[in-house]
N, C-alpha and C positions, 0 to 999 in steps of 0.2 A: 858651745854647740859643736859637738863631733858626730861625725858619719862612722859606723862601723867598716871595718873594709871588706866584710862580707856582701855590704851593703852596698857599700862604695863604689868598687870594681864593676858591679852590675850596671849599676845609673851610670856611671862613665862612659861602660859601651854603648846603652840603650841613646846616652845625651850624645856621643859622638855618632852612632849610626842616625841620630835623626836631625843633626844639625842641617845635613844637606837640604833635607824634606822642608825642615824648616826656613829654609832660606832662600829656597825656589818660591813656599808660598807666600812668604813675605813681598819677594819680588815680583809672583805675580800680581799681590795685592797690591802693589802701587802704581803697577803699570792700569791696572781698573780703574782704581780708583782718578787714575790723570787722565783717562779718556772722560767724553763727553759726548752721551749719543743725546740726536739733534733728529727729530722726525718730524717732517714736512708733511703737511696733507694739500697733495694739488688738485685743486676741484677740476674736472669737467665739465666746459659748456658746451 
């Protein structure tokens, strides 16, 4: 399996510019995923 480097060179920057992006939303996804919302219903008498 080879990569042309015409081809190469492009998805390197495209995969280096989007690492970041990738890894913010990684990060945000586990910080969601570790919370836990908890909704209370307080009756009124």
């Amino acid at each position: 399996f080879e990569i042309p480097l015409s081809i190469g060179a492009p998805a390197a920057a495209i995969g280096i510019m989007a690492a970041p992006v990738l890894a913010a939303l990684g990060a945000f996804a586990a910080l969601v995923t570790e919370c836990t919302i908890e909704v209370e219903k307080v009756e009124k008498s």
